[in-house]
N, C-alpha and C positions, 0 to 999 in steps of 0.2 A: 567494754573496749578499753585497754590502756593504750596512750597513746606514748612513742620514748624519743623523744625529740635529740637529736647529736649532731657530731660533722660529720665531715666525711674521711674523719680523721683511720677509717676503718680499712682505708685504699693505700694509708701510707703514711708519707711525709712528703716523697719526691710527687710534684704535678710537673712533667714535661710538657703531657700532653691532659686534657680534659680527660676526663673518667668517662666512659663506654657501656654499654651491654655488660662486652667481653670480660670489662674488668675485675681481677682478682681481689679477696680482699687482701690484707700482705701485713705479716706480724712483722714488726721491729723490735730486733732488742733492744731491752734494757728504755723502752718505752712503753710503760704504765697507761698515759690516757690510752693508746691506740690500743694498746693488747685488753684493756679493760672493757673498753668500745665492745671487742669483736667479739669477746667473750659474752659478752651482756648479748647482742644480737645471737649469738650461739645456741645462748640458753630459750629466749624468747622462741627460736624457729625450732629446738626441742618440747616447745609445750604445744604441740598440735590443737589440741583441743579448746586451747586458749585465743581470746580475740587480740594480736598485740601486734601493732605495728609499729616499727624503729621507723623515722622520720628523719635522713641526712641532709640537711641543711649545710649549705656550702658556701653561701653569705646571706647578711640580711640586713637590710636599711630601712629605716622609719622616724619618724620625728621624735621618739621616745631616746633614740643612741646616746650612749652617754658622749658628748663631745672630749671629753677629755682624755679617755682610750685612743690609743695609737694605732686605728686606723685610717685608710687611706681617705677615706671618704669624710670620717672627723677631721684630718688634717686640712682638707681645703675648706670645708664650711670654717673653721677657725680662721682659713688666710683671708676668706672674705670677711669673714667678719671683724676682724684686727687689723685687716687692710697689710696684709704681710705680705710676703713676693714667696709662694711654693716652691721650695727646693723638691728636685725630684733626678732619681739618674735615667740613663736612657734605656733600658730594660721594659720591654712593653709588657703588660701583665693580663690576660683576661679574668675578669669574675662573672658571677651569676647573681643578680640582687632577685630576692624574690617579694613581689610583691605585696604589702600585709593581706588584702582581698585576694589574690590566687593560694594565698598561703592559707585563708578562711576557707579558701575553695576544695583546698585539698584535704583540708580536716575532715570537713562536710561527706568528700567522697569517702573515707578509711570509716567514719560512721554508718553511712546507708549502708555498707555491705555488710549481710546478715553474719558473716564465718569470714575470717580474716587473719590470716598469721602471716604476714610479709614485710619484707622493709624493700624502701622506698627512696631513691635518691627527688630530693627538691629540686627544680629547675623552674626557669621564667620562659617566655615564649624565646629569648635572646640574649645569649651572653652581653658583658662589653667588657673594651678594652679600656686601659689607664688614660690612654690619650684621647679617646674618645669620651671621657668623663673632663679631662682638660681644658679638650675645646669645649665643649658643653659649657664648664663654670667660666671660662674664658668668653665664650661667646655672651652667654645671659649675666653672668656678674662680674667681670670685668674682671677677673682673677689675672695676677703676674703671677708669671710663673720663670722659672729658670732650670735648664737641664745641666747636671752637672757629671764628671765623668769619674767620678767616687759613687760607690755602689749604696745604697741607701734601704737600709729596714724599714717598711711601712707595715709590717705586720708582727703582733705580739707574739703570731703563735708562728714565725717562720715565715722563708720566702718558697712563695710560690707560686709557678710562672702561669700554668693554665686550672687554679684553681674551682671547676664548676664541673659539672656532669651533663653531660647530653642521653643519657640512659633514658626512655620515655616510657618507661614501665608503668609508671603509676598512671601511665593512658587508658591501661586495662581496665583499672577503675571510674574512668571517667573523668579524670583530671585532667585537664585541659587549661592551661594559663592562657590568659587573657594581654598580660602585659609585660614588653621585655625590660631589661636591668634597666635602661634608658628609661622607659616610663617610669619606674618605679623612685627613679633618682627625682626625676623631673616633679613628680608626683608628693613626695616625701618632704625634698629640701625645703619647700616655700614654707612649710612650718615651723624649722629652723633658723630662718634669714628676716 
């Protein structure tokens, strides 16, 4: 079995809305990761015979992150820990954190199955939202924070507003999360702090 772990960079670039069933994949010009993504899954779902799952990963939080990478979630473990006040603008964002053990769970399932050529979108039992991670670090560490009305990058690879997938496909296989983005955070950060 190979396993080809990626994002979900294969949908796009624009998330207005969460990724779906429905959803298309969608080539962007004159963009290499994406068109390279879909091509590689292209070829994978032409070798039949082959056991290969592509694995879309759409965020992923653990005490391993590197804090120093400009994401959202390295940005407020950094404000608690430097005791800084989080600049943030008002644009609510959803993500999907997947759990390390759902994410074990789902390797496990793409293994037991004898004959497997599929890709797979990642998902937790439950998105969250920016401000819901807010209050969270707000309510248990004491985090300041400040909205401001200048629009603000918190992601290296682009903004994007309902970044996750609700597609439940890899139910088929028996995957099943256990814990949503919230647990996962809640779950992770104390090894950081």
């Amino acid at each position: 079995l190979y396993i080809n772990m990626s994002s979900g960079a294969v949908y796009g670039e624009d998330f207005p809305e969460g990724v779906n069933e429905n959803s298309k994949i969608k080539y962007i010009k004159n963009n290499s990761y994406n068109n390279t993504k879909i091509f590689v899954e292209e070829k994978h779902r032409k070798l039949l015979n082959r056991n290969i799952v592509d694995l879309r990963i759409f965020n992923f939080f653990s005490r391993y992150i590197d804090l120093n990478a400009n994401f959202l979630l390295c940005q407020l473990v950094n404000a608690i820990k430097n005791k800084t006040v989080f600049i943030t603008d008002s644009n609510n964002i959803t993500r999907d954190f997947i759990h390390p053990s759902d994410f074990f769970r789902l390797v496990e399932s793409c293994i037991q199955k004898n004959t497997i050529n599929e890709a797979f979108d990642v998902y937790s039992k439950k998105p969250i939202t920016k401000f819901e991670i807010i209050d969270l670090f707000e309510q248990r560490y004491d985090l300041e924070f400040k909205i401001t009305d200048d629009s603000i990058e918190t992601s290296p690879t682009g903004a994007k507003k309902n970044y996750y997938s609700s597609s439940q496909k890899a139910g088929k296989i028996g995957y099943k999360p256990e814990f949503t983005s919230l647990n996962t955070i809640q779950d992770e950060i104390k090894f950081l702090l």
